[in-house]
N, C-alpha and C positions, 0 to 999 in steps of 0.2 A: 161274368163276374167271378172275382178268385173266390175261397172262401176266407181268407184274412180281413177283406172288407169287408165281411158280414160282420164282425167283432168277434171271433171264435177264434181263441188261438191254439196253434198248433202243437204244442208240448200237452196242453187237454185235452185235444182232440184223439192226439197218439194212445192215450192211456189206456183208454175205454170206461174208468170210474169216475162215478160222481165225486166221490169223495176222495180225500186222501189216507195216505196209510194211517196217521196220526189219527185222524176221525173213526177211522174202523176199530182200530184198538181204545177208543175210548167207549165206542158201544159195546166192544166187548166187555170193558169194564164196568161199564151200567148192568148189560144182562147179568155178569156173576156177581152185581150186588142185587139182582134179582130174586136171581135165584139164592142166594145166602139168608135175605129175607124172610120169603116162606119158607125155609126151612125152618129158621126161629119162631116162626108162628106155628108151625105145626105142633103135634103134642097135644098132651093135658088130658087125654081120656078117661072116663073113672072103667074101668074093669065091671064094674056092673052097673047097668042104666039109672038103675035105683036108688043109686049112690050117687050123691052129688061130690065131684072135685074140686076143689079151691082152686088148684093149681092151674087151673086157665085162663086167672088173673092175676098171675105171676107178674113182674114187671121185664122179663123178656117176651111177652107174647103181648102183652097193653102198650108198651110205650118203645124198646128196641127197638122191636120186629118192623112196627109202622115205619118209625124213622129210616130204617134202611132202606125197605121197598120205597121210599120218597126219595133219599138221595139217588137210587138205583132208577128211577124217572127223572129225572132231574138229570143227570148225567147222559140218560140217552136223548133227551132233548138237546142238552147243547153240544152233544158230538152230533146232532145230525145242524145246529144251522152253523155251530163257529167253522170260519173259515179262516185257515190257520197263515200266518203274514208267510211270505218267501223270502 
């Protein structure tokens, strides 16, 4: 039995990836809204423990920061199932 009649076609076969170029560049576009993310989150230390900082309720590290870490999941979800038309 070839392997065409299994259903596996040959221009996929040849590649060796799962995915396609389109789908890899959009995971990479999720990891650096990732990574962009926690970086917005991070911050806000007070300098001394004693002392309490307001500023770790800023609204770049409450309500941003989240938002982007979500679209940065979110995008790497659907670069991993969308399969892109030919």
């Amino acid at each position: 039995m070839n392997k065409n009649t299994k259903g596996i076609n040959t221009a996929e076969e040849k590649s060796g990836f799962v995915l396609e170029k389109k789908n890899y560049i959009l995971i990479g576009v999720g990891f650096l809204l990732l990574i962009i993310g926690f970086i917005l989150l991070s911050g806000g230390k007070s300098e001394d423990p004693s002392i309490f900082n307001p500023e770790i309720f800023n609204f770049r590290r409450i309500t941003l920061a989240p938002i982007v870490i979500l679209l940065g999941f979110i995008t790497e979800i659907f670069a991993i199932v969308w399969k892109p038309k030919k």
